[in-house]
Backbone as JSON Lines, residues from 0, in Angstrom:
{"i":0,"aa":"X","n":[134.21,81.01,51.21],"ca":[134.1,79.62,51.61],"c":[132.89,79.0,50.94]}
{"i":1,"aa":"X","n":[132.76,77.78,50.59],"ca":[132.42,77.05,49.38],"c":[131.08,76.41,50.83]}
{"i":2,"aa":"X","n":[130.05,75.99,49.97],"ca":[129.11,74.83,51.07],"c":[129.76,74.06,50.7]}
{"i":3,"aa":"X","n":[129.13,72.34,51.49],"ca":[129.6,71.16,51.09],"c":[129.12,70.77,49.79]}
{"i":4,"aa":"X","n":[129.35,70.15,48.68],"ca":[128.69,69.87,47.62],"c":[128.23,71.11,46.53]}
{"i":5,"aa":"X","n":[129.02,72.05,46.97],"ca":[128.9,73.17,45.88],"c":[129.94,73.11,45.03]}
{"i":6,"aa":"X","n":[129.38,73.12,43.86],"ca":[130.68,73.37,42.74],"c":[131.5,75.15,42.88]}
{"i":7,"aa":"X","n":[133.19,74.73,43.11],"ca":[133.62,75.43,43.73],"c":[133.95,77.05,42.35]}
{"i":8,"aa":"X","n":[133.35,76.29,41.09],"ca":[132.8,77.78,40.04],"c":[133.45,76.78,38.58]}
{"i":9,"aa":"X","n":[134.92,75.72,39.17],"ca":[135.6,75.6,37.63],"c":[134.79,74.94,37.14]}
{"i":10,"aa":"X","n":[134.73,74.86,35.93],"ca":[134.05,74.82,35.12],"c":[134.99,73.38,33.91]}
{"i":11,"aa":"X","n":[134.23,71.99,33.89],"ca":[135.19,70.85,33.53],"c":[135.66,71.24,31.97]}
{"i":12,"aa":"X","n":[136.58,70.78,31.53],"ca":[136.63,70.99,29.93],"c":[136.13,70.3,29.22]}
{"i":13,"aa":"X","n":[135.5,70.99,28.24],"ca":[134.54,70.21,27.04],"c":[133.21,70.05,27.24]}
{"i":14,"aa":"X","n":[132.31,71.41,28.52],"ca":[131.39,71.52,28.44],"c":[130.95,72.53,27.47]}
{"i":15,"aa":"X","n":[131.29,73.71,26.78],"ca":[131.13,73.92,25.38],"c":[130.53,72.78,24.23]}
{"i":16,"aa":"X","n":[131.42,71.82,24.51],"ca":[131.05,70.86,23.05],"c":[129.89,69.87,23.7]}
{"i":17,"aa":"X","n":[130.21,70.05,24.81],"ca":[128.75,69.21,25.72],"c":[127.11,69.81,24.7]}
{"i":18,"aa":"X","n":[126.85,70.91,25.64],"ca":[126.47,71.76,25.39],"c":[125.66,71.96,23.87]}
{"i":19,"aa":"X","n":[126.75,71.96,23.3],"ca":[126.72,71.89,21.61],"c":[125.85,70.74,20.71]}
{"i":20,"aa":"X","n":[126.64,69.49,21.27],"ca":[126.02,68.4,21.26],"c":[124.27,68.05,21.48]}
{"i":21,"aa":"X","n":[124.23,68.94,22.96],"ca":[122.53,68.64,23.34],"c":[121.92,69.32,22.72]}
{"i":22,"aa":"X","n":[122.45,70.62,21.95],"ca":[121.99,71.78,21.61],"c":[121.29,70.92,20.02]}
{"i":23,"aa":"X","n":[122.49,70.63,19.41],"ca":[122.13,69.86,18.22],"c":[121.17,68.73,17.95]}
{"i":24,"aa":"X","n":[121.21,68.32,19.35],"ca":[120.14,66.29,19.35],"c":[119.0,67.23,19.58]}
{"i":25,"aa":"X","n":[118.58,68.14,20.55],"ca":[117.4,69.13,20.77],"c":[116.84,69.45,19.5]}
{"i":26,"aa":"X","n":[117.5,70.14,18.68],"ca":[116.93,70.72,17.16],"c":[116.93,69.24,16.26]}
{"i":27,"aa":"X","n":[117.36,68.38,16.2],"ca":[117.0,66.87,15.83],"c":[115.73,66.66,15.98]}
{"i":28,"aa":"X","n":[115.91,66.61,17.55],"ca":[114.1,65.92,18.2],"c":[113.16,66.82,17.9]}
{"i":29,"aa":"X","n":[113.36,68.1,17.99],"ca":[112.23,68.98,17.36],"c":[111.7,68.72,16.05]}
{"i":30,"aa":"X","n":[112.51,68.3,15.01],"ca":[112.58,68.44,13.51],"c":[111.63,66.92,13.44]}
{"i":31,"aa":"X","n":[112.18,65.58,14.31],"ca":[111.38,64.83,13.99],"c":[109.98,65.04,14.71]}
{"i":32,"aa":"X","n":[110.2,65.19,15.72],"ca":[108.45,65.88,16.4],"c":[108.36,65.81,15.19]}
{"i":33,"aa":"X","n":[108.53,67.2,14.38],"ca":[107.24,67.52,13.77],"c":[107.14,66.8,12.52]}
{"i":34,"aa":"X","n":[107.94,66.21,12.05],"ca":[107.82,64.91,10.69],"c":[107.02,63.96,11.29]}
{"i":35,"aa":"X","n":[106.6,63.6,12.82],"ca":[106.0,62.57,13.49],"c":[104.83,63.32,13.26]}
{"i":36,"aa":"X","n":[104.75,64.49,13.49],"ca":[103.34,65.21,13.13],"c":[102.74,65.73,12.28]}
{"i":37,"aa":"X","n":[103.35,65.74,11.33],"ca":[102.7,65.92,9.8],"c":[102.75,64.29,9.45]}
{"i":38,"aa":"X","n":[103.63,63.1,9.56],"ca":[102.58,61.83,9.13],"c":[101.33,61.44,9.95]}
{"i":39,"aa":"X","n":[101.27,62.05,11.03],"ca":[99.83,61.9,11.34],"c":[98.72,62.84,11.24]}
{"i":40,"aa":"X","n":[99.32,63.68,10.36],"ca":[97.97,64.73,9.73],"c":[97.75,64.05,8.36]}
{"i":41,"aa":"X","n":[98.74,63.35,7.71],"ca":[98.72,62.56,6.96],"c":[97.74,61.41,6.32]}
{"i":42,"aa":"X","n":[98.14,60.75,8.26],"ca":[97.16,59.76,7.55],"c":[95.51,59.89,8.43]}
{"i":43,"aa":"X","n":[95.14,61.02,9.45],"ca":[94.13,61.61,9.24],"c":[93.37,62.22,8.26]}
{"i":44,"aa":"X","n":[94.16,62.68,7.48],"ca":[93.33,63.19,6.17],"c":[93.43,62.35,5.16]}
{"i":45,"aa":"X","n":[94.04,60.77,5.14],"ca":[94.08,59.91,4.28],"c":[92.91,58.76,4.91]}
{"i":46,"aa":"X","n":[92.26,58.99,6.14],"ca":[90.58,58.59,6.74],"c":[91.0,57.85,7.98]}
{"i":47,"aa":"X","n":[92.36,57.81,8.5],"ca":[92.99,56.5,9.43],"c":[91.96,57.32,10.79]}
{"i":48,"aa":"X","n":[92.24,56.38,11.51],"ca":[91.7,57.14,12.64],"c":[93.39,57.29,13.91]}
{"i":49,"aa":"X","n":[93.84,58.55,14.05],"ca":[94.88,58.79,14.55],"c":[94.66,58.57,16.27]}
{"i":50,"aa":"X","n":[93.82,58.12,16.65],"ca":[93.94,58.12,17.99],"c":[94.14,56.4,17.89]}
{"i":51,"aa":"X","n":[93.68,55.73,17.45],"ca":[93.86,54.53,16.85],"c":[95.39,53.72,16.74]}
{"i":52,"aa":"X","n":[95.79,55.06,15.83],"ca":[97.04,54.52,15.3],"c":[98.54,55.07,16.52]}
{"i":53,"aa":"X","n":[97.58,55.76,16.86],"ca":[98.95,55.94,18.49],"c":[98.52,55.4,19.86]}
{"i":54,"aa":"X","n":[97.78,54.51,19.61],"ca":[97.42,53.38,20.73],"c":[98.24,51.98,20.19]}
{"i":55,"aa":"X","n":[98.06,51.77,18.87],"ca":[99.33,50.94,18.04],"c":[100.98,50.98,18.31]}
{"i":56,"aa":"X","n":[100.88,52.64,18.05],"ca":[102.17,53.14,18.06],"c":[102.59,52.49,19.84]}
{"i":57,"aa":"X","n":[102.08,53.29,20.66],"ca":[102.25,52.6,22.12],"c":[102.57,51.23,22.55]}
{"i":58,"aa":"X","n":[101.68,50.37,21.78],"ca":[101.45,49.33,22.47],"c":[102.7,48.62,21.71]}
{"i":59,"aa":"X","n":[103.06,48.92,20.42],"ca":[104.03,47.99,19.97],"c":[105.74,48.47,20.63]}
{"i":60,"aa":"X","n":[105.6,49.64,21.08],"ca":[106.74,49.94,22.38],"c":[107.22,49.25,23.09]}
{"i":61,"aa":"X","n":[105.32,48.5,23.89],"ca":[105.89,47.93,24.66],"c":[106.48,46.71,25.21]}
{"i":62,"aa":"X","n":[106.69,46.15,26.24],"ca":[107.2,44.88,26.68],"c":[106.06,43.64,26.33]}
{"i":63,"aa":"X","n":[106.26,42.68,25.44],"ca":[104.87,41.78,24.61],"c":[104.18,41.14,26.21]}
{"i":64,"aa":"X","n":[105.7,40.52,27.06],"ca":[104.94,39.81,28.12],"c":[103.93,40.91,29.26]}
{"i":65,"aa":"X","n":[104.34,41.9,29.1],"ca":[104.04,43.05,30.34],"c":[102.62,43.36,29.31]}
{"i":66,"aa":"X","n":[102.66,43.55,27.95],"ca":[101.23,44.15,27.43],"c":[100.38,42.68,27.42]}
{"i":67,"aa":"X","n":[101.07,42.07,27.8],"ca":[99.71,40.69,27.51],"c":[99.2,40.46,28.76]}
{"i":68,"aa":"X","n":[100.01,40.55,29.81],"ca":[100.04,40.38,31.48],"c":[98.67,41.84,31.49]}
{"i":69,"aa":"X","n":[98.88,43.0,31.13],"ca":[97.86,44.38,31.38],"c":[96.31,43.87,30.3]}
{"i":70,"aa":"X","n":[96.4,43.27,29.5],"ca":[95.25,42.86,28.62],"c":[94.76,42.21,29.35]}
{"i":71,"aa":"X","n":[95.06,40.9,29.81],"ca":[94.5,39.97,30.79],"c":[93.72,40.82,31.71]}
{"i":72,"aa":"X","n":[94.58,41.36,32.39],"ca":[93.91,42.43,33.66],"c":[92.58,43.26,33.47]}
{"i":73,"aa":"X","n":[92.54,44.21,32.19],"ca":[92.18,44.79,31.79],"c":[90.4,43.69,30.91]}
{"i":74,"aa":"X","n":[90.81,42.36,30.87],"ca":[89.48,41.71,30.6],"c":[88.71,41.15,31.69]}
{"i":75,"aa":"X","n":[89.7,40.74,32.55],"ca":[89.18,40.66,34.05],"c":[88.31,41.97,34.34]}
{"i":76,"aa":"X","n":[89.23,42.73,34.79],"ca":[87.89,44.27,34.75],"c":[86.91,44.66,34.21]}
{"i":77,"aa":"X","n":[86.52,44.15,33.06],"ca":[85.83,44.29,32.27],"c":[84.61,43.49,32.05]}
{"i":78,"aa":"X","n":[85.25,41.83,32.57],"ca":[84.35,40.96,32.75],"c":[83.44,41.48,33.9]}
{"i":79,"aa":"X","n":[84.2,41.74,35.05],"ca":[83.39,42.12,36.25],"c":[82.33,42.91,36.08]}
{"i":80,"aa":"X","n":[82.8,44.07,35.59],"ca":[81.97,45.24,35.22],"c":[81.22,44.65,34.71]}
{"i":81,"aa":"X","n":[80.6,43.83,33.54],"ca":[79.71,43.75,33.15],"c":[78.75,42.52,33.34]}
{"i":82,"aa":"X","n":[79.25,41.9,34.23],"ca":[78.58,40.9,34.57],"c":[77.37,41.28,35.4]}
């Protein structure tokens, strides 16, 4: 006898090629990882400053109104502090 919400063992068809699929996008994302990480040994040893350039990388990700809305914030805090 099965719990409630237990898969009762079958197994759907075309989780093989499921499987296969993630297996393949996995060794993708690995491969670019590391092309993402040799251009930034790249342009560290070409003088960039890499902590720099993945605060760039970040910020151009994100949402323009949401990073301008956190800048604001972030000068407010700043004003305080140093006033």
């Amino acid at each position: 006898m099965t719990k409630p919400g237990h898969n009762s063992g079958a197994i759907p068809d075309g989780t093989k090629g499921l499987v296969a699929r993630i297996e393949r996008l996995e060794d993708e994302k690995a491969g670019i990882a590391s092309d993402i990480k040799d251009i930034y040994a790249e342009a560290k040893s070409n003088g960039h400053d890499v902590k720099a350039l993945r605060a760039v990388i970040r910020r151009r990700k994100q949402d323009a109104k949401k990073l301008e809305e956190f800048e604001v914030l972030v000068s407010a805090y700043e004003a305080f502090l140093l006033s």
